[in-house]
C-alpha positions as CSV (number, residue, x, y, z in Angstrom):
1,X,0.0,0.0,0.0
2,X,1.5,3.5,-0.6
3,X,3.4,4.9,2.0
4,X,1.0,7.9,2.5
5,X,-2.4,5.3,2.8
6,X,-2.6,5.6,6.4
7,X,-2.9,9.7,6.8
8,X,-6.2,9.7,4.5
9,X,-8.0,8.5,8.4
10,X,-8.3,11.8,9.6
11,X,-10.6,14.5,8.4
12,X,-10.1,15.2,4.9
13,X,-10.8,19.0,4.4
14,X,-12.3,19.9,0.8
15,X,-11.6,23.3,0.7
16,X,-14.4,26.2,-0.9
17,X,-12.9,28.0,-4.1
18,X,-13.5,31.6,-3.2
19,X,-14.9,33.9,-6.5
20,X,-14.1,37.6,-6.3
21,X,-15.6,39.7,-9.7
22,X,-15.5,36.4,-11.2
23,X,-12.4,35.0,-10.6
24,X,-10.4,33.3,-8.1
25,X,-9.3,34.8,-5.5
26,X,-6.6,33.5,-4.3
27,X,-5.9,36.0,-1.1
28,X,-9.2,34.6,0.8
29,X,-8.1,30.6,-0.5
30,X,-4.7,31.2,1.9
31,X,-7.5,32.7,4.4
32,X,-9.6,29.7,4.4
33,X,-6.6,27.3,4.1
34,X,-4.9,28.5,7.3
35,X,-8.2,28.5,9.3
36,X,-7.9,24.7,8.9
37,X,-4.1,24.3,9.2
38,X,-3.6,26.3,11.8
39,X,-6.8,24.4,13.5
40,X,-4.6,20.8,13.0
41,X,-5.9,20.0,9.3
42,X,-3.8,17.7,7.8
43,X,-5.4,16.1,4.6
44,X,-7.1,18.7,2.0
45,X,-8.3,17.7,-1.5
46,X,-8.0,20.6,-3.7
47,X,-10.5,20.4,-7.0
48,X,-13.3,18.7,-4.8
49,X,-16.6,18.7,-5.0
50,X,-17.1,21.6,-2.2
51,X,-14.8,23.7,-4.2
52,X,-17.0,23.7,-7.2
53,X,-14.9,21.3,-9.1
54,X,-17.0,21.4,-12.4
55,X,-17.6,25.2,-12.7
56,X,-14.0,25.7,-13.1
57,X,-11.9,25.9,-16.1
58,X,-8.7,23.8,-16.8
59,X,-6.4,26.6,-16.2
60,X,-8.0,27.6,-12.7
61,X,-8.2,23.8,-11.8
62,X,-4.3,23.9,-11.9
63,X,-3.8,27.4,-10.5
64,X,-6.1,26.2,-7.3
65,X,-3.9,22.7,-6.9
66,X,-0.5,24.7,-6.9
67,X,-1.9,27.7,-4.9
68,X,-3.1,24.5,-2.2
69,X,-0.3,22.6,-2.3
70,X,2.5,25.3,-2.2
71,X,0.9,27.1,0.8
72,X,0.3,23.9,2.6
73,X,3.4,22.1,2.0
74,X,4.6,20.5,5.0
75,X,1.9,20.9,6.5
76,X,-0.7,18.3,5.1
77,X,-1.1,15.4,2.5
78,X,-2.2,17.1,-1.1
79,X,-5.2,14.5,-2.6
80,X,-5.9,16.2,-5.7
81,X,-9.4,16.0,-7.6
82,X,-9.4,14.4,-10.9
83,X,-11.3,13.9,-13.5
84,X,-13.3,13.9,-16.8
85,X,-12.2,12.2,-20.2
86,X,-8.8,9.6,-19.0
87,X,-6.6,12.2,-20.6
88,X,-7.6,15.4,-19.0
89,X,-7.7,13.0,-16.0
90,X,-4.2,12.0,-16.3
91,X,-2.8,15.3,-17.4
92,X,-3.9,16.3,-14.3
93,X,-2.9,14.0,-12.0
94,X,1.0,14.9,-13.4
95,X,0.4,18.0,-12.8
96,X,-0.7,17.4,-9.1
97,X,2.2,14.9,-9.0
98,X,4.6,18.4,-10.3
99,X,3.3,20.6,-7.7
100,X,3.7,18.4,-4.9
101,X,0.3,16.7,-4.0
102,X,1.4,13.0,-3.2
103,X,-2.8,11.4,-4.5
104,X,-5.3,12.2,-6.3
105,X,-9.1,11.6,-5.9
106,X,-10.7,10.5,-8.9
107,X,-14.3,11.9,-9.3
108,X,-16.7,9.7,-10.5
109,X,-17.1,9.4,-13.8
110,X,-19.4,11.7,-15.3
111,X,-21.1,9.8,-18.4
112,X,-25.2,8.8,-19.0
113,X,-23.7,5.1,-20.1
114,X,-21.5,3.1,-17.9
115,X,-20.6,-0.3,-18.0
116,X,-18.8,-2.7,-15.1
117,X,-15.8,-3.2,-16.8
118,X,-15.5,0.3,-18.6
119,X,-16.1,2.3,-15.1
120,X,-12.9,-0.5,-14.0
121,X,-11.1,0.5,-17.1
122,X,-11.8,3.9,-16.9
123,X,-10.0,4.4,-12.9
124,X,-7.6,1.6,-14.2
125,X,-5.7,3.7,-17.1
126,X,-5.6,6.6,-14.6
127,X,-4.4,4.9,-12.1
128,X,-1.9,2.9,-14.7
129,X,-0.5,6.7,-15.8
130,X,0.3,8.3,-12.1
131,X,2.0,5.0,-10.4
132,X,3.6,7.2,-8.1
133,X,0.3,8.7,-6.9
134,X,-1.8,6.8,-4.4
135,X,-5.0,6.8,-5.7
136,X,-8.8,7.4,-4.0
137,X,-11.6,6.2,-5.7
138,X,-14.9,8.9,-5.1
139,X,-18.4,6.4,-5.1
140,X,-21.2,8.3,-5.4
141,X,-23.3,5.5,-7.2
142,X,-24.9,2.4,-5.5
143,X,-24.4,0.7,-8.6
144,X,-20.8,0.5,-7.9
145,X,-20.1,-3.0,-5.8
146,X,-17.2,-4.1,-3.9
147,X,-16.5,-6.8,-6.7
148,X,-15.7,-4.0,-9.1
149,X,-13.3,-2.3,-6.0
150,X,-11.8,-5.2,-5.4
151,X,-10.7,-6.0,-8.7
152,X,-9.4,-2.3,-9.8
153,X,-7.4,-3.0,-6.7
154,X,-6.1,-6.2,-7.7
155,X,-5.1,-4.6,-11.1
156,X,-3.6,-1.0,-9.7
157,X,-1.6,-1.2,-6.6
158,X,-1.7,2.2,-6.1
159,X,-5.0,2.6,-5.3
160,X,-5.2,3.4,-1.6
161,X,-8.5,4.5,-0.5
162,X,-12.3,5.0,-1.0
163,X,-14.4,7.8,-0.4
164,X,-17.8,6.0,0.0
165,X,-20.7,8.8,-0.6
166,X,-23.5,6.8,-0.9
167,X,-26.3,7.3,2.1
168,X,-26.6,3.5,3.2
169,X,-24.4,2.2,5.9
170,X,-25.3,-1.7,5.3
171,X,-24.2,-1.3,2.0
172,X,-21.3,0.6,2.7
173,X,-20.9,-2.4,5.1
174,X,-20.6,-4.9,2.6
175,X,-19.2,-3.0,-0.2
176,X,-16.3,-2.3,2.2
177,X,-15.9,-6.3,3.5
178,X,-14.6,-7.0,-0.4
179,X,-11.5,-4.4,-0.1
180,X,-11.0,-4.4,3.7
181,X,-7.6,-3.3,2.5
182,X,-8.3,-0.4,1.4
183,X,-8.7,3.2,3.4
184,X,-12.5,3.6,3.8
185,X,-13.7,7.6,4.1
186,X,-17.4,8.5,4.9
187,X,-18.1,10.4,1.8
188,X,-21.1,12.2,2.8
189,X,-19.3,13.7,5.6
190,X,-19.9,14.8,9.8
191,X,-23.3,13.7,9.1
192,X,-22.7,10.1,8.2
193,X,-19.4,9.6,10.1
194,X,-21.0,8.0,13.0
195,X,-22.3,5.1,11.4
196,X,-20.1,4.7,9.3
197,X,-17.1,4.5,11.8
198,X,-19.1,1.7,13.1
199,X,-18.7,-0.3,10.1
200,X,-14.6,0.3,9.3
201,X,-14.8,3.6,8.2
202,X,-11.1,5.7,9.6
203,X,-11.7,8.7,8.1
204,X,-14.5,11.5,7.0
205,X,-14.6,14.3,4.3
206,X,-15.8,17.3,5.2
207,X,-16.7,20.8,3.8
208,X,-17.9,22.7,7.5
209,X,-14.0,22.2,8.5
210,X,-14.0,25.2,6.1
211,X,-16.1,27.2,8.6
212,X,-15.6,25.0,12.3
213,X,-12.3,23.2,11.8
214,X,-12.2,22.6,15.5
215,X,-16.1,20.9,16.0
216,X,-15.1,18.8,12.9
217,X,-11.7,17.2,14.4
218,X,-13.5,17.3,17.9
219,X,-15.5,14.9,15.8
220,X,-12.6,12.8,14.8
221,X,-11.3,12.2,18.3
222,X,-14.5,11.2,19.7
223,X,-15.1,8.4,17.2
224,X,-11.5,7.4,17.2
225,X,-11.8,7.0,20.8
226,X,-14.4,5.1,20.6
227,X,-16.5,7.5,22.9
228,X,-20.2,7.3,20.8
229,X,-22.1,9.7,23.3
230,X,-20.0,12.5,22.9
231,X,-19.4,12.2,19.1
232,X,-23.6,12.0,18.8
233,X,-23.4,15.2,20.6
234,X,-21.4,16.6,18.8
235,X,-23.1,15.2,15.5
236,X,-26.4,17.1,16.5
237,X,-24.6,20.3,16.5
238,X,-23.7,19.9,13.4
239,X,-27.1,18.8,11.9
240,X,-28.9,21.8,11.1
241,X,-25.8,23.2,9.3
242,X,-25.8,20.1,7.2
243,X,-29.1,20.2,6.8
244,X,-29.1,22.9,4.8
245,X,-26.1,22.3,2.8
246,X,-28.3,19.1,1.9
247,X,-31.8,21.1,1.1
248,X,-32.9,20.5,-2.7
249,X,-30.1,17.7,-3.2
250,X,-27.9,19.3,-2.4
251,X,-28.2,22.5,-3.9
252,X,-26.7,24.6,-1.2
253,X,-23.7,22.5,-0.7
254,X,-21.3,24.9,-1.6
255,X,-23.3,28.7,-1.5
256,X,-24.1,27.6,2.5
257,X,-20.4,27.1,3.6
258,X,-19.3,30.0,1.7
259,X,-22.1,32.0,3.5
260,X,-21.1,31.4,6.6
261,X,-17.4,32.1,5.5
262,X,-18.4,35.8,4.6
263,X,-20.6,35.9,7.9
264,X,-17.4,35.1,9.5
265,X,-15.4,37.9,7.2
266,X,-13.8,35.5,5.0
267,X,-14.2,36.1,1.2
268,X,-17.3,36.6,-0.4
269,X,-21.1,34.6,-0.8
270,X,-20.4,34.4,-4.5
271,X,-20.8,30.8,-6.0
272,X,-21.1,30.0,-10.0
273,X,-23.9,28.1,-11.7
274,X,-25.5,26.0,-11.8
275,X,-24.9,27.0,-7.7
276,X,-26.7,29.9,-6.3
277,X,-25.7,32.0,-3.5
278,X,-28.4,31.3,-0.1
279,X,-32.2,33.2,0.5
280,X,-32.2,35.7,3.2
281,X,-33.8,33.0,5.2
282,X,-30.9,30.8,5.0
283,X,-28.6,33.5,5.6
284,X,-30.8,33.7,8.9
285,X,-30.3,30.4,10.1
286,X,-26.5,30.3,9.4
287,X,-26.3,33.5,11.2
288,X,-27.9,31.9,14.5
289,X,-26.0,28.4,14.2
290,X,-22.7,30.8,14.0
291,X,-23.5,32.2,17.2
292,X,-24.2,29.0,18.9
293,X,-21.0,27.7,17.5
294,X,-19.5,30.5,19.2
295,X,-20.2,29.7,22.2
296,X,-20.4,25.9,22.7
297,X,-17.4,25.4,20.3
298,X,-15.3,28.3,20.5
299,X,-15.8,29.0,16.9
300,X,-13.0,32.1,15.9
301,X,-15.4,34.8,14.1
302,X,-13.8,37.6,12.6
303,X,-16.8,39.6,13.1
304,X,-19.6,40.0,15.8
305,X,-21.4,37.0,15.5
306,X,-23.9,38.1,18.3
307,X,-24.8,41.1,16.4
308,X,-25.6,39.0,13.3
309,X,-27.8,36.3,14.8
């Protein structure tokens, strides 16, 4: 297994992209990034999901990966997102390899006609082209079985880890049992860590580590420990935030993280489409769970949260 395997069980931050007229800005990225280094941070995955992956263009893809991994060499394990056609894929994966991120995460493939074999093939000749990246295979789709893991395992040694974002825990249970070998992260994040620890899970992604780095490795401790009462507790104070990153499927994933990071003077609300930025009532409810946060979780504002709520 590659040398690296065993650091992806820890929270594994996936940080916002922050949009400023338009465009990246790259000031308030360093902002967000050292809230959750300095917090104890150690795994981020540049080009995620959370930072709006598919609304950026080739060249800002690249320019976010070296901005990330120069600014937190030393200081945490680089997974970059991948993804697209095999070759944009793999031309990216070099280039995460160039500017210092030691995996990738390889989104799932984003095609209307996918066969067993091709969707092996497909993380195969990735994997094939960057052998001296481990490799983390993103499962979204309960179509995908532990069979098809275990062989693209077989076949790629570097293939390290799975981030398992489908919302059933039996399933993740048995899709798991066929690649025990692997590193298994809770995909959907704080909310599903829980039950997911119980079945072999060592790790969790998470976008609110953008916002609460501290209540989300809190989080981490508890379950590592073993100590299920306080990590429920501290799952329920992170449930209405969740909540409405989840409203609409999702649809304010990204716009409710970044709303709270302006609420807490950290870049702007802006998001691209097809995201939207958050109603006033949202803005409400983030405003009050920020004040909460403050004061049960010592959450660092750098504004007056009280004033806000």
């Amino acid at each position: 297994m590659h040398e690296n395997a065993a650091r992806l069980a820890d929270v594994v931050a996936i940080p916002v992209t922050p949009f400023t007229d338009g465009a990246v800005d790259f000031d308030d990225l360093r902002l967000v990034l050292d809230r959750m280094l300095d917090a104890g941070v150690r795994v981020l995955t540049p080009n995620g999901n959370t930072g709006e992956f598919y609304a950026l263009r080739p060249d800002e893809r690249l320019q976010v990966l070296q901005a990330v991994a120069a600014h937190a060499a030393g200081r945490a394990l680089i997974v970059a997102g991948v993804g697209f056609d095999t070759e944009t894929a793999i031309a990216d994966g070099l280039a995460a390899a160039t500017a210092g991120a030691e995996m990738v995460m390889i989104h799932q493939p984003v095609h209307p006609y996918v066969s067993r074999a091709g969707w092996i093939d497909y993380h195969a000749t990735i994997a094939d082209a960057l052998p001296e990246l481990g490799v983390v295979l993103y499962i979204r789709n309960p179509w995908v079985n532990g069979d098809m893991i275990a062989q693209l395992s077989a076949r790629c040694p570097n293939v390290v880890g799975v981030k398992y974002a489908v919302a059933d825990p039996v399933m993740f249970a048995r899709v798991k049992s066929a690649a025990p070998h692997l590193v298994w992260i809770a995909g959907l994040a704080e909310p599903y860590a829980l039950s997911y620890f119980a079945h072999g899970a060592t790790g969790f992604t998470s976008g609110l580590v953008c916002v609460n780095p501290r209540l989300s490795l809190d989080l981490l401790r508890t379950l590592q420990a073993g100590d299920l009462s306080a990590a429920r507790r501290l799952t329920e104070s992170i449930s209405e935030f969740e909540e409405l990153r989840a409203l609409d499927s999702n649809a304010n994933n990204v716009s409710v993280i970044k709303e709270a990071l302006f609420q807490l003077g950290i870049g702007s609300k802006a998001v691209r489409p097809p995201s939207h930025e958050v109603d006033e009532a949202t803005s409400a409810r983030v405003s009050r769970i920020l004040a909460e946060w403050s004061v049960e979780h010592e959450l660092q504002p750098s504004v007056d949260l009280a004033a806000n709520a």
